[in-house]
ZADRENLUM-689849 format. One record per residue (C-alpha): z negated, y negated, x; residue number from 1. Coordinates in nm, 2 decimals, always signed. Each point is the difference from the previous one (the first is absolute). Layout:
BEGIN
((Z Y X) NUM)
...
***
This chain:
BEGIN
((-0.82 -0.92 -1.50) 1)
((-0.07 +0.38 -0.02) 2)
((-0.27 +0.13 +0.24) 3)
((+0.08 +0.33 -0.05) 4)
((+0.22 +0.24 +0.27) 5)
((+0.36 +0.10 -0.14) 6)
((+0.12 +0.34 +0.10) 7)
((+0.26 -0.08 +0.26) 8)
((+0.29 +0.19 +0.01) 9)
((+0.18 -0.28 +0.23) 10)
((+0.26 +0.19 +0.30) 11)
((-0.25 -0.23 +0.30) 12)
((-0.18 -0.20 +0.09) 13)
((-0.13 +0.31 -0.26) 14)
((-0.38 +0.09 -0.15) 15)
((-0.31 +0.04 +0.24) 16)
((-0.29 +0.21 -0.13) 17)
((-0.25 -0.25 -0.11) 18)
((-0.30 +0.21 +0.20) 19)
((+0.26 -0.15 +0.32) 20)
((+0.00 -0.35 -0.14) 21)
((-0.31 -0.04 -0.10) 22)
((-0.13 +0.09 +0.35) 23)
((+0.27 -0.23 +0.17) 24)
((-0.13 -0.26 -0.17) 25)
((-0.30 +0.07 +0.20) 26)
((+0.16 +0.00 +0.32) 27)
((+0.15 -0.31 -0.06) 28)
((-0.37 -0.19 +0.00) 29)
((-0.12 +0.26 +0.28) 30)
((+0.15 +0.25 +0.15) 31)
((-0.20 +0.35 +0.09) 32)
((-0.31 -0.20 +0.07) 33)
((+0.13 -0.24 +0.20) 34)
((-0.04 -0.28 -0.18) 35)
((+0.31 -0.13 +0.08) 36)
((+0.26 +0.01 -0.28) 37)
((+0.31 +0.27 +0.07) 38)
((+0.25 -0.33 +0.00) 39)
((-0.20 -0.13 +0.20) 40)
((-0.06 +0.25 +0.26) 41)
((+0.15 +0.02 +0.38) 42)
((+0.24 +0.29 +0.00) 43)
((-0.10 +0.12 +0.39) 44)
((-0.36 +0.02 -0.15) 45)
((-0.22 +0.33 +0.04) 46)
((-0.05 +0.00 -0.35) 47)
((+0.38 -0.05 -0.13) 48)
((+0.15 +0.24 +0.31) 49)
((-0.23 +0.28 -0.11) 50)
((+0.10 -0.05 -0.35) 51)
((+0.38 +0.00 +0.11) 52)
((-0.07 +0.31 +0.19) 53)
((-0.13 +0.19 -0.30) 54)
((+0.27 -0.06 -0.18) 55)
((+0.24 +0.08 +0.21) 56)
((-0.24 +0.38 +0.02) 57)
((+0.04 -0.03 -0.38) 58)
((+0.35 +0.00 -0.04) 59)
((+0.04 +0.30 +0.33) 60)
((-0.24 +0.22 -0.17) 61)
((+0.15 -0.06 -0.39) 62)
((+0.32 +0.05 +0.10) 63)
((-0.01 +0.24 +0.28) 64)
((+0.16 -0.22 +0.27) 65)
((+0.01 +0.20 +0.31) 66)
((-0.04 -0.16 +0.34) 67)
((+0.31 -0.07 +0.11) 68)
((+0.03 -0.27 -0.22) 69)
((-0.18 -0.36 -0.05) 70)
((-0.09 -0.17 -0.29) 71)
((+0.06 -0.35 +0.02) 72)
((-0.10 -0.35 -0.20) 73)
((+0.24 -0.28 -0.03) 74)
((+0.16 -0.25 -0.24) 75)
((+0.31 -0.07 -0.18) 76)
((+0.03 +0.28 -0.23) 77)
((+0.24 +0.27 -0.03) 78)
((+0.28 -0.26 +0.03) 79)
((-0.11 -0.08 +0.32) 80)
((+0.04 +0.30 +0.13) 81)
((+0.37 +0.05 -0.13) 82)
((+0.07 -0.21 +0.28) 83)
((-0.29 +0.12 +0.25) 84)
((+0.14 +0.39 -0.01) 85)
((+0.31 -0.08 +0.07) 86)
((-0.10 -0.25 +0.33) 87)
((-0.24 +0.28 +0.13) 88)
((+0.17 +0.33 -0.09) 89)
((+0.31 -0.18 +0.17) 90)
((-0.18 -0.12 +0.28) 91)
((-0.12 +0.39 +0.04) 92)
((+0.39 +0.09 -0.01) 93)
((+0.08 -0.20 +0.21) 94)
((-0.27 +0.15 +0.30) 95)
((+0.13 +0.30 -0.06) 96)
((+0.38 -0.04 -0.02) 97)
((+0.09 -0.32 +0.19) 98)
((+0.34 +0.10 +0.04) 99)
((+0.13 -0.04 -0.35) 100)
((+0.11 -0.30 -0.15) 101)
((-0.13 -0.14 -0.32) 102)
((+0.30 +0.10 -0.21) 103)
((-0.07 +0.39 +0.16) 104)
((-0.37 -0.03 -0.14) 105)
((-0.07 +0.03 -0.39) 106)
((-0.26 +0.02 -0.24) 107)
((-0.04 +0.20 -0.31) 108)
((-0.08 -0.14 -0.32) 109)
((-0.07 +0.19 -0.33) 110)
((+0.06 -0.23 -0.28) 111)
((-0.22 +0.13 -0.31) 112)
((-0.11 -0.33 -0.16) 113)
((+0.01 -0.36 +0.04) 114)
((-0.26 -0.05 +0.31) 115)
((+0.17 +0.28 +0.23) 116)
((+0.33 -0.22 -0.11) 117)
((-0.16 -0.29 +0.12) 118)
((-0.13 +0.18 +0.33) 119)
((+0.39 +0.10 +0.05) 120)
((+0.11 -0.37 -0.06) 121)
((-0.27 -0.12 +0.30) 122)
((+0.08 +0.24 +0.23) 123)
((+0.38 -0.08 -0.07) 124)
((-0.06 -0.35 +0.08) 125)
((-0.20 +0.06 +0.30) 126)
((+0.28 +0.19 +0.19) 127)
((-0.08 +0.18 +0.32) 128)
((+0.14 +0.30 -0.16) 129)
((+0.20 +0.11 -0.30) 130)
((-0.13 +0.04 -0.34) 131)
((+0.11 +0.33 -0.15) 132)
((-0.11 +0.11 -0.30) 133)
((-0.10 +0.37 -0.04) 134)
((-0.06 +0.01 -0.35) 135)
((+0.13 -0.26 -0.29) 136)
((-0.21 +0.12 -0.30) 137)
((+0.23 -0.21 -0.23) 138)
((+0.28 +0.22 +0.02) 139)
((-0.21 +0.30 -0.19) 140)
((-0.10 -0.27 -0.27) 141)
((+0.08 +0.05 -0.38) 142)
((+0.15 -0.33 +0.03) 143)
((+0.14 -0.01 +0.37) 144)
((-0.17 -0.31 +0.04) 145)
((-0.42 +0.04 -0.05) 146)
((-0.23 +0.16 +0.26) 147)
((-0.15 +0.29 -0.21) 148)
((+0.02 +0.29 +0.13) 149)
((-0.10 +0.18 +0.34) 150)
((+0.33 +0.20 +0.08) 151)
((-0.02 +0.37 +0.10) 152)
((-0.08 +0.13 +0.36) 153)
((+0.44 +0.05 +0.08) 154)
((+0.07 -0.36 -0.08) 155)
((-0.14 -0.15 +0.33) 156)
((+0.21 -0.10 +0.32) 157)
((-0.20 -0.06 +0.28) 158)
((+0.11 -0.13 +0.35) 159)
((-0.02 +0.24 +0.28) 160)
((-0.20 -0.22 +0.23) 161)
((-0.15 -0.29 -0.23) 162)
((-0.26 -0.24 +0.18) 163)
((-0.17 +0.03 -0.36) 164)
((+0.06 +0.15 -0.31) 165)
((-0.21 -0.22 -0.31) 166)
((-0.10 +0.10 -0.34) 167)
((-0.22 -0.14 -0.27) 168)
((-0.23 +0.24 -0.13) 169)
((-0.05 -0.18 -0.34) 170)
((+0.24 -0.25 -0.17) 171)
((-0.24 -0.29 -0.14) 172)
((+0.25 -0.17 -0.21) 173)
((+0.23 +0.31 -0.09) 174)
((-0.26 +0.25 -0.11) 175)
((+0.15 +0.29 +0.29) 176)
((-0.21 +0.20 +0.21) 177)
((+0.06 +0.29 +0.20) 178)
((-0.14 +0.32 -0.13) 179)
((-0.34 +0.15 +0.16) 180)
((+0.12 +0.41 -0.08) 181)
((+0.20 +0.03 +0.33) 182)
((+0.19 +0.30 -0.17) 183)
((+0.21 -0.29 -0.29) 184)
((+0.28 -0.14 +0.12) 185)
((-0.18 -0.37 -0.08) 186)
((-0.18 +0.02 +0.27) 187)
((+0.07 -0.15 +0.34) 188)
((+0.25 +0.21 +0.22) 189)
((-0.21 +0.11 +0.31) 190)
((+0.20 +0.29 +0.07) 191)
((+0.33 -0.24 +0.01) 192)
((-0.17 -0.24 +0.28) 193)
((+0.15 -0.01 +0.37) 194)
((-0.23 +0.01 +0.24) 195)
((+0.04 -0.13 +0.35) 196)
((+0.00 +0.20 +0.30) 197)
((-0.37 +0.07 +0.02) 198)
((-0.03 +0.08 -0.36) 199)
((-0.16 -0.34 -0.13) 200)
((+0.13 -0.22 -0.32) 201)
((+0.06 -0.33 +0.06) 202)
((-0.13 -0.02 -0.38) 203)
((-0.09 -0.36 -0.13) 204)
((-0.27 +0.08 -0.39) 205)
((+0.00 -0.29 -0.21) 206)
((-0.32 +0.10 -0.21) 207)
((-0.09 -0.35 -0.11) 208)
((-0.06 +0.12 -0.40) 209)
((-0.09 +0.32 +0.06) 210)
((-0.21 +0.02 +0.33) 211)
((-0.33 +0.20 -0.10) 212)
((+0.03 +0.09 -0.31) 213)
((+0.15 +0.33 +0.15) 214)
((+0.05 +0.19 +0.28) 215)
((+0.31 -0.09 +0.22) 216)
((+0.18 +0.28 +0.03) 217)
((+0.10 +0.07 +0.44) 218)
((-0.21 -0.26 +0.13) 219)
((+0.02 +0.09 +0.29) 220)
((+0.36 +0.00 +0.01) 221)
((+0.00 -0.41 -0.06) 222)
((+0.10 -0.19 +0.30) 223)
((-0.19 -0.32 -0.22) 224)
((-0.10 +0.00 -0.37) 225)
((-0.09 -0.35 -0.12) 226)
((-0.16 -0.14 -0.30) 227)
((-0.08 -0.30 -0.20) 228)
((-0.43 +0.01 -0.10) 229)
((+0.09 -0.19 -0.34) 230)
((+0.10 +0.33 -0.25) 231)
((-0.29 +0.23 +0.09) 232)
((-0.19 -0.14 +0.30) 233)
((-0.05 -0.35 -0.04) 234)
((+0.07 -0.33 -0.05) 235)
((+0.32 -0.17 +0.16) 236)
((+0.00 -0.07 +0.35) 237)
((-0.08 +0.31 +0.20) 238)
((+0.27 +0.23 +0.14) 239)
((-0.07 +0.38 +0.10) 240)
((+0.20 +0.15 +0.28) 241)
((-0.01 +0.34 +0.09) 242)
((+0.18 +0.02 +0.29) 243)
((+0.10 +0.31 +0.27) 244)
((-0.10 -0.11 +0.37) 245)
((+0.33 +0.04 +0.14) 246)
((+0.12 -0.25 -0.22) 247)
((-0.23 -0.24 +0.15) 248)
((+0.20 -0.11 +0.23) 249)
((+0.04 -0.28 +0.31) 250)
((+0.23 -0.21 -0.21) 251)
((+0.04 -0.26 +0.26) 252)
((+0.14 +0.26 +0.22) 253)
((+0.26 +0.10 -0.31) 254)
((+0.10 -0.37 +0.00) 255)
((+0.11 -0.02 +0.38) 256)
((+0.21 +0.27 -0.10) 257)
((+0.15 -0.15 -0.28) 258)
((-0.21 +0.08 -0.29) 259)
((-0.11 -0.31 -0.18) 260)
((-0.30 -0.17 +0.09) 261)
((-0.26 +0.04 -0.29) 262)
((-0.25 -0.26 -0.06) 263)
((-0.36 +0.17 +0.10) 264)
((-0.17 +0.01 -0.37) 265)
((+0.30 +0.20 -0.07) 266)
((-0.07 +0.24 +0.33) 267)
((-0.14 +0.37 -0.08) 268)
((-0.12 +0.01 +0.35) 269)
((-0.16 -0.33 -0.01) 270)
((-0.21 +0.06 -0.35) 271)
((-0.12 +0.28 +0.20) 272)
((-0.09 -0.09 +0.33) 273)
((-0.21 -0.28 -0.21) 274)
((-0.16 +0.24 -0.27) 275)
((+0.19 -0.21 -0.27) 276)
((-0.17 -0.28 +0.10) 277)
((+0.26 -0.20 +0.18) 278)
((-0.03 -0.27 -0.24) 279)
((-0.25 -0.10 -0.29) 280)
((+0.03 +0.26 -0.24) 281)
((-0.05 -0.06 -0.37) 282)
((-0.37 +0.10 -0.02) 283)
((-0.02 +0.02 -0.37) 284)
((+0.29 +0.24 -0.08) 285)
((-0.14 +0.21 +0.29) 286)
((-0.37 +0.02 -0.14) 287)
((+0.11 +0.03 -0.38) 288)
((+0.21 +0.30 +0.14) 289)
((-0.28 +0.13 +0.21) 290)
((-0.16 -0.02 -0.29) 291)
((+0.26 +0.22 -0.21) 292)
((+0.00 +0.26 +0.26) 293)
((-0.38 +0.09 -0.01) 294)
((+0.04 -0.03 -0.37) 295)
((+0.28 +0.26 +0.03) 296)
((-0.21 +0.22 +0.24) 297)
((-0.31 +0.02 -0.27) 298)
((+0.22 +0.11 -0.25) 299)
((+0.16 +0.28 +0.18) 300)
((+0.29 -0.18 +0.20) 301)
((+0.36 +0.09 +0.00) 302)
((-0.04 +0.32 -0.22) 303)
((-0.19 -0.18 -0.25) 304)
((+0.26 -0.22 -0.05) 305)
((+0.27 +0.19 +0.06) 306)
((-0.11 +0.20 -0.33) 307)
((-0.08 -0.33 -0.19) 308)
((+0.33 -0.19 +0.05) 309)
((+0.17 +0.35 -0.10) 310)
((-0.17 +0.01 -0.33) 311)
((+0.07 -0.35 -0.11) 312)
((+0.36 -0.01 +0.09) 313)
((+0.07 +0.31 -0.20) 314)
((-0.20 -0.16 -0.30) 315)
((+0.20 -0.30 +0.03) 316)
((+0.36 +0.25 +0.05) 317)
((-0.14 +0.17 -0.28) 318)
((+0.00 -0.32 -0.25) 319)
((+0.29 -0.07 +0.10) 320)
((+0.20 +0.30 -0.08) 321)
((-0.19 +0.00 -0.35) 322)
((+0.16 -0.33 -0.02) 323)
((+0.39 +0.08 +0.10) 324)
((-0.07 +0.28 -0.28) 325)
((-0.02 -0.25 -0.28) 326)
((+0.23 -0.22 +0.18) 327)
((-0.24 -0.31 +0.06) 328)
((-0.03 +0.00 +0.44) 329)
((+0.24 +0.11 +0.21) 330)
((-0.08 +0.14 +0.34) 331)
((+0.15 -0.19 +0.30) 332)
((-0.01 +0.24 +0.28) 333)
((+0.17 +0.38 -0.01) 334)
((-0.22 +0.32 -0.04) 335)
((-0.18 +0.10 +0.32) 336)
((+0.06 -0.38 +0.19) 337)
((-0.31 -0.14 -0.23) 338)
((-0.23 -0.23 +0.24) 339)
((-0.40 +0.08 -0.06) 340)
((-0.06 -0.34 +0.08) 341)
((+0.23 -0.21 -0.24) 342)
((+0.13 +0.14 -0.27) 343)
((+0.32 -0.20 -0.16) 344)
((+0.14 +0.03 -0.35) 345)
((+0.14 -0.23 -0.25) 346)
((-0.06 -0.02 -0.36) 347)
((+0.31 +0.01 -0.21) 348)
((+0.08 -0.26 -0.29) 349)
((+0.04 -0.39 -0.05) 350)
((-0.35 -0.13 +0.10) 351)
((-0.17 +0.29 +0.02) 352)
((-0.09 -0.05 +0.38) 353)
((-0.16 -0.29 -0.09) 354)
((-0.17 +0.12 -0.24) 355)
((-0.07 +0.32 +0.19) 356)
((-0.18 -0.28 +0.27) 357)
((-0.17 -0.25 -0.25) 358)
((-0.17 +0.30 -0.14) 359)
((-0.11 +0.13 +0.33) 360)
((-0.15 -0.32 +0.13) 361)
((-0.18 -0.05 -0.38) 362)
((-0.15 +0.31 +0.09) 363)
((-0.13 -0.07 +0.36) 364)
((+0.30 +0.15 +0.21) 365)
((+0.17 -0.25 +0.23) 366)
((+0.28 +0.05 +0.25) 367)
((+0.20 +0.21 -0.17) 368)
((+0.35 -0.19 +0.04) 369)
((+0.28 +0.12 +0.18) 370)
((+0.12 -0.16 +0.30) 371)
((+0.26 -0.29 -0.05) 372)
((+0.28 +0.17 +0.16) 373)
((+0.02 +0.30 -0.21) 374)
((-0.22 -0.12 -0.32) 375)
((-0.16 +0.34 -0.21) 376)
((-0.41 +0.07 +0.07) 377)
((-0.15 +0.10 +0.30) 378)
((-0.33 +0.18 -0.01) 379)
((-0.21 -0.04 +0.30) 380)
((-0.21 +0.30 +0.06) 381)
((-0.18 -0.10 +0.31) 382)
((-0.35 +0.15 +0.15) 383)
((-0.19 -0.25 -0.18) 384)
((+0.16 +0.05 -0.36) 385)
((-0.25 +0.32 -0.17) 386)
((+0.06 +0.28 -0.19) 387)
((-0.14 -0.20 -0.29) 388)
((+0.21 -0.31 +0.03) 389)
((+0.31 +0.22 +0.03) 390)
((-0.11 +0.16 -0.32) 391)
((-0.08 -0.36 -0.17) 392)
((+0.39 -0.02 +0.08) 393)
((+0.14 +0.31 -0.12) 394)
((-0.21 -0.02 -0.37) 395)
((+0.17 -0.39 +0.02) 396)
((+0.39 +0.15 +0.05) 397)
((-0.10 +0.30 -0.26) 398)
((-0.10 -0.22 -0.27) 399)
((+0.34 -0.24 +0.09) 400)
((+0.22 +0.30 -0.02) 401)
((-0.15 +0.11 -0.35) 402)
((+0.03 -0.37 -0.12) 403)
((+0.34 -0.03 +0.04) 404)
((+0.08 +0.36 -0.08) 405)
((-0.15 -0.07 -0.35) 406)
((+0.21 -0.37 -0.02) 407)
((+0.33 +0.24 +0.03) 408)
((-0.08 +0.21 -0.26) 409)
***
């Protein structure tokens, strides 16, 4: 058995910086000095609240969160909170328009990849509203059939009055992401958005593989991003919310007017009301990403990163064009659409993904397989991944693409 540490390229649970692990491991015998292991530790305790508290100051600062939203802590992952939007951002419909009937209230979906499909199908199923969808990016495909693409600004088709309007920053299994130069046409629609009558967006962020590793773009705009820890945070188990305060709202009172009742670990307003400790929290995820986060302000924070992930995506874009030149990889997402954080191609002739992926892992790179619904590789290009691994992987597809260049000749 190998002692050594792989480079992980894996789409999440995804790489941690070893300087993280190695001082988790720490915590897990005792915890800041408490001498109490961080597993073992009472989550209303002094120590673990304060803790809680700084990272919450961590992520405001970072990320520039203005005041009139909270940052929250749960559980269940972003999957969680296909179905927890919907129940709350209804619930605040509801309050404010408790004349219309469910089939007058909608909610607008924009379908770039297979997780905002999967947040369409849940709010589809949940009802209390229609399901429309604003955007279908499958229709602007080479294909007509794959998400990979972001379609120009003109394509969209909002509701007038949604009670939310949801979007998927980046596309974990499909390789899409929403351009950060608001000038391209990739980018998100802003201008397009209707806004209710006081001018707010009832805007649901899924930033799950993508939260801080770059600035998000109107954040103050967001009636509630959300976002798994497990790509760039964390390991699996924590949930961040960032959530508007009017959309924390008396859900009970929703219910007796129609809306349906939503279980209270689901409840905006009640994650609040109990500084996200309503329930037993999973203490580990939350320290590990604590940890993260004051790793992240010591290096420079969002900018830092920001500049980092930019450089090793376009290393990796670079490759792979130098590859569709010779006709060895084949790029799976459309010019200007590229994710930063998981880069998808496939590697053209019999066996020569496989070979492609025995290679890798012989020399130390793991992860690298597609997922199982659309097959290719997937490059995971996470926080914790360096400029020197990403450059350990891009000598790796060099070398493949002049091997098999020179076995055609």
């Amino acid at each position: 058995m190998s002692t050594e540490r792989l480079i992980n390229f894996g789409p999440g649970p995804s790489a941690l910086p070893k300087s993280v692990l190695d001082k988790a491991a720490q915590g897990l015998l005792n915890f800041n000095g408490t001498g109490i292991g961080i597993a073992e530790l009472s989550h209303r305790s002094k120590d673990f609240v304060a803790f809680l508290s700084n990272m919450e100051s961590l992520i405001r600062s970072q990320l520039d969160v203005p005041p009139t939203h909270s940052i929250l802590f749960t559980q269940g992952g972003g999957t969680a909170q296909f179905s927890a939007v919907v129940l709350n951002l209804l619930a605040r419909h509801r309050l404010l328009h408790p004349e219309l009937a469910d089939n007058e209230r909608v909610m607008d979906y924009v379908l770039t990849g297979s997780w905002s499909k999967k947040a369409f199908e849940e709010a589809t199923r949940l009802g209390g509203a229609r399901a429309n969808i604003a955007l279908d990016a499958r229709r602007y495909s080479k294909d007509g059939l794959s998400f990979d693409n972001v379609p120009p600004h003109g394509e969209y088709a909002f509701s007038p009055d949604p009670a939310l309007i949801y979007y998927c920053d980046n596309e974990t299994i499909d390789g899409v992401q929403f351009s950060p130069d608001p000038s391209a046409q990739t980018s998100f629609p802003w201008a397009r958005l209707p806004r209710e009558r006081g001018g707010l967006l009832p805007l649901i962020g899924d930033h799950s593989s993508s939260f801080m590793s770059r600035p998000i773009p109107h954040l103050s705009e967001h009636a509630v991003i959300f976002a798994g820890a497990q790509k760039n945070m964390g390991p699996a188990g924590l949930t961040i919310l960032i959530v508007r305060q009017d959309c924390l709202v008396d859900v009970d009172a929703a219910a007796k007017l129609g809306a349906t009742p939503i279980p209270l670990c689901l409840s905006y307003s009640t994650l609040a009301k109990s500084k996200s400790l309503y329930n037993t929290p999973s203490l580990f995820s939350i320290y590990v990403t604590g940890l993260v986060l004051e790793r992240m302000q010591e290096l420079g924070g969002l900018a830092y990163f920001e500049t980092l992930n930019r450089r090793k995506a376009e290393k990796v874009y670079a490759a792979i064009r130098a590859g569709e030149e010779n006709g060895v990889f084949q790029s799976k997402v459309q010019l200007g659409s590229g994710s930063w954080m998981n880069v998808v191609f496939n590697v053209l002739g019999d066996g020569a993904e496989a070979r492609f992926l025995s290679g890798a892992e012989k020399a130390g790179m793991k992860g690298l397989k597609g997922h199982r619904s659309v097959g290719g590789i997937r490059v995971s290009l996470y926080n914790a991944i360096t400029e020197a691994e990403t450059d350990t992987l891009v000598d790796y597809m060099e070398k493949f693409v002049s091997e098999a260049s020179l076995q055609t000749v």
